[in-house]
C-alpha positions as CSV (number, residue, x, y, z in Angstrom):
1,X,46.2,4.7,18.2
2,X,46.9,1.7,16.5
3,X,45.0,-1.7,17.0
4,X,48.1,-3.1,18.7
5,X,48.3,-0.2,21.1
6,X,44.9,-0.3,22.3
7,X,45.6,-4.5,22.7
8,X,48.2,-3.7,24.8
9,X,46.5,-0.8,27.0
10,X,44.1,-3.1,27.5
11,X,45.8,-5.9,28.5
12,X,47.9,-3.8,30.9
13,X,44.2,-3.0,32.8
14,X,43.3,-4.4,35.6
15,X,39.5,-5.7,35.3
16,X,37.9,-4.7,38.3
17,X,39.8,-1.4,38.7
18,X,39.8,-0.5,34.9
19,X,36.9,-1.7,34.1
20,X,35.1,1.5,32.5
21,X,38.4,2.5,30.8
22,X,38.6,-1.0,29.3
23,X,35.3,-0.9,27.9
24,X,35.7,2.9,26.5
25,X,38.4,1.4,24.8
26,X,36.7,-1.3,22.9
27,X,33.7,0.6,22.5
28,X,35.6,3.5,20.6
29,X,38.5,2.1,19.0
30,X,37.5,-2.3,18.3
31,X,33.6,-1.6,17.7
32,X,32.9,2.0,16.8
33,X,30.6,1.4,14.4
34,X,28.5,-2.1,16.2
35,X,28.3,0.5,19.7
36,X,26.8,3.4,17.3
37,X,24.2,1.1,15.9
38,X,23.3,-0.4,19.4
39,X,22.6,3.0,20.8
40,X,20.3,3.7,17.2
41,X,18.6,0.8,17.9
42,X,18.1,1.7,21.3
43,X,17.0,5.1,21.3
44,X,14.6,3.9,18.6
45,X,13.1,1.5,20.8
46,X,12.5,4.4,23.6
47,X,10.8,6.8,20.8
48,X,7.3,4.8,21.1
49,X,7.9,5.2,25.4
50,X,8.3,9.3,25.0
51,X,5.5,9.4,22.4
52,X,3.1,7.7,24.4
53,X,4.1,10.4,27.3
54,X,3.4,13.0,25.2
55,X,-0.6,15.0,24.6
56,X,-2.4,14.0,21.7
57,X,-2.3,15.8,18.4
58,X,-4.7,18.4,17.1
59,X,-5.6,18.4,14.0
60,X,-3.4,20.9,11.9
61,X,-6.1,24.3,11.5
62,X,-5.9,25.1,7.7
63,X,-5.9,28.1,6.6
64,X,-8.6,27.7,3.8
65,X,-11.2,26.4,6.3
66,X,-10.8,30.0,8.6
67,X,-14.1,32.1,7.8
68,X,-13.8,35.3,6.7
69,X,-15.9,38.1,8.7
70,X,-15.6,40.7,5.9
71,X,-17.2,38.8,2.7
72,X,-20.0,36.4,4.8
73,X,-21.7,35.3,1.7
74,X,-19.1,35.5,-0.4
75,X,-16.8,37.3,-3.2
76,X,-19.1,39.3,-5.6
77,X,-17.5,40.3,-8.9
78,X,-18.7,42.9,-10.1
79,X,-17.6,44.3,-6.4
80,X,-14.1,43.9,-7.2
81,X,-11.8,45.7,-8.3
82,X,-11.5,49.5,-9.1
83,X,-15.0,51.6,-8.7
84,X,-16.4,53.3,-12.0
85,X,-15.9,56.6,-12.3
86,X,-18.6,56.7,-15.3
């Protein structure tokens, strides 16, 4: 639709009847891009209300800090690898 069109559509409207068609026509057509970056802003401002609904964070478990039941005290080197066969 053409920016004449939509003037005219809305013109047409009646403001109390039309009212959500009226404003689905400017917000899509006359302002697409100031209505997206109103709702960004918006939805950014509720991110810090969800996050403060949310359980606090463990710690991340590495995998390097896991003790190992088979080797207790350790690798030994002369352990490892393939067994002599001397």
């Amino acid at each position: 639709m053409s920016r004449l069109a939509i003037l005219q559509e809305i013109e047409k409207l009646d403001p109390v009847k039309d009212h959500q068609r009226i404003v689905f026509l400017s917000c899509c057509y006359e302002f697409p891009f100031d209505t997206t970056r109103a709702l960004e802003f918006a939805l950014f401002r509720l991110r810090g209300t969800f996050a403060g609904l949310l359980p606090a964070r463990r710690r991340p478990r590495l995998r390097t800090k896991i003790a190992h039941p088979s080797y207790p005290n350790g690798y030994v080197i002369e352990e490892l690898g393939p067994p002599n066969t001397n």
